[in-house]
C-alpha positions in Angstrom: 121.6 107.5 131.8 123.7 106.0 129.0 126.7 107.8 127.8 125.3 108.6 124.7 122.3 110.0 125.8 124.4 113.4 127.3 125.4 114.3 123.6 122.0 114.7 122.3 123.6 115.8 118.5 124.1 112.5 117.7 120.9 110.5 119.2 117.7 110.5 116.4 114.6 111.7 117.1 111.3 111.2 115.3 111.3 114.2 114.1 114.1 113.7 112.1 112.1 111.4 110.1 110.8 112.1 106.7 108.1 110.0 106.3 110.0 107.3 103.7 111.0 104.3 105.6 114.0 103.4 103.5 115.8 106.6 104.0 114.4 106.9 107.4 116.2 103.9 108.4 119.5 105.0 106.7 119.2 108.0 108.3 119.0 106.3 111.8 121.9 104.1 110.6 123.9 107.1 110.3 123.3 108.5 113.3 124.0 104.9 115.1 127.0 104.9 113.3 127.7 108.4 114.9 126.7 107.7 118.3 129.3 105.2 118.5 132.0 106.8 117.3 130.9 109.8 120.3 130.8 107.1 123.2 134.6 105.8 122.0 135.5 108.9 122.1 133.8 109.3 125.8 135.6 106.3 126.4 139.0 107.4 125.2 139.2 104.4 122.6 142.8 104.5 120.6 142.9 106.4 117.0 142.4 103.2 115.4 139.3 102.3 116.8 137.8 106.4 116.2 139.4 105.8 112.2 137.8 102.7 111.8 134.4 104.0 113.2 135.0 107.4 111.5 135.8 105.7 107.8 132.3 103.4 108.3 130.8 106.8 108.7 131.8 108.1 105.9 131.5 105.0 104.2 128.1 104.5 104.8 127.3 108.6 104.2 128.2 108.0 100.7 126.5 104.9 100.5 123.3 107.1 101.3 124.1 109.8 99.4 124.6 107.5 96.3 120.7 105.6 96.9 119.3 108.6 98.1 120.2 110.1 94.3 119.3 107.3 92.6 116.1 107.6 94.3 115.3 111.6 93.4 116.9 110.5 89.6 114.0 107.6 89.2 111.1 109.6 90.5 112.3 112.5 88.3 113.2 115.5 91.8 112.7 118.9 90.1 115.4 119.7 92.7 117.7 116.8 92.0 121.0 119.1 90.6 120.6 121.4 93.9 120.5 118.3 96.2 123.2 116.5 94.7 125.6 119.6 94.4 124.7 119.6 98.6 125.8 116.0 98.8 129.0 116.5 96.6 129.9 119.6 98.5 129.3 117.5 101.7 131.4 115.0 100.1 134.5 117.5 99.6 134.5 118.6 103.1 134.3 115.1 104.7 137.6 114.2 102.8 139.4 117.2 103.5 138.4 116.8 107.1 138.9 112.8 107.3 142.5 113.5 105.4 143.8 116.2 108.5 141.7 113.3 110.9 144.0 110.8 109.5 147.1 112.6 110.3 146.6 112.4 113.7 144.7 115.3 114.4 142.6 113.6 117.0 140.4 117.2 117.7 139.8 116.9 113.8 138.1 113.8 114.2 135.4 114.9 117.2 134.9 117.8 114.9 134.2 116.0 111.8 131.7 113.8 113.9 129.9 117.0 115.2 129.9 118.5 111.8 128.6 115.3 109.9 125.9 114.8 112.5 125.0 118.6 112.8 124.7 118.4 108.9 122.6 115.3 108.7 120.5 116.7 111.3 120.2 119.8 109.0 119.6 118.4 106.0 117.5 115.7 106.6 115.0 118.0 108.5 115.2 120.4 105.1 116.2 118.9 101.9 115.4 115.5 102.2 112.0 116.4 103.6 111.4 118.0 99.9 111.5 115.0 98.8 109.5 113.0 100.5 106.7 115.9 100.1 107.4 115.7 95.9 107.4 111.7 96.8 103.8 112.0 98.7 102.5 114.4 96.0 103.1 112.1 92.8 100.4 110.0 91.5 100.8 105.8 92.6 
């Protein structure tokens, strides 16, 4: 058994999948990403190492966020302003989180991870599914 197979939060599972294969594969980029910031933390890996892996994280979250909009913006989402006020509100708790992480909070870090993960898991299985049903239903 690996070690990040006994923290099943951050492993993907097909079911997280919504069915369009770029944001699919960002999606299980981000939980990578998460995964191995949980086995440096299993492996008691310095605050450095758990910033640097937290900060690409993020980084990469709002690297999603920001195609994911463009996305429902150029296929015209009836739902885009509710999505994109979840991202931004997303966005505001990461950095208030990452800014008490930073200070050396090291608990604040494992509990960003868990709620960044436990939020992508969320809202990929409920928003972003919206959109790839709207995505499905347009005409080619």
């Amino acid at each position: 058994m690996s070690v990040s197979s006994q923290n099943p939060v951050t492993t993907w599972r097909s079911d997280y999948a919504i069915g369009v294969p770029q944001i699919d594969d960002e999606h299980r980029r981000l939980f990578r990403l998460a995964d191995q910031m949980h086995v440096a933390m299993l492996e008691g890996k310095g605050k450095e190492v758990l910033c640097d892996l937290l900060d690409q994280l993020v980084r990469y979250t709002e690297y999603h966020f920001d195609h994911e909009e463009q996305l429902m913006q150029r296929i015209g989402y009836p739902e885009y302003s509710e999505h994109a006020r979840q991202h931004q509100s997303l966005r505001g708790a990461v950095h208030d989180k990452r800014a008490r992480a930073g200070s050396g909070e090291a608990t604040m870090t494992i509990e960003l991870m868990q709620f960044l993960v436990e939020w992508m898991r969320c809202h990929t299985t409920a928003s972003d599914r919206r959109i790839a049903a709207f995505l499905a239903g347009r005409p080619a």
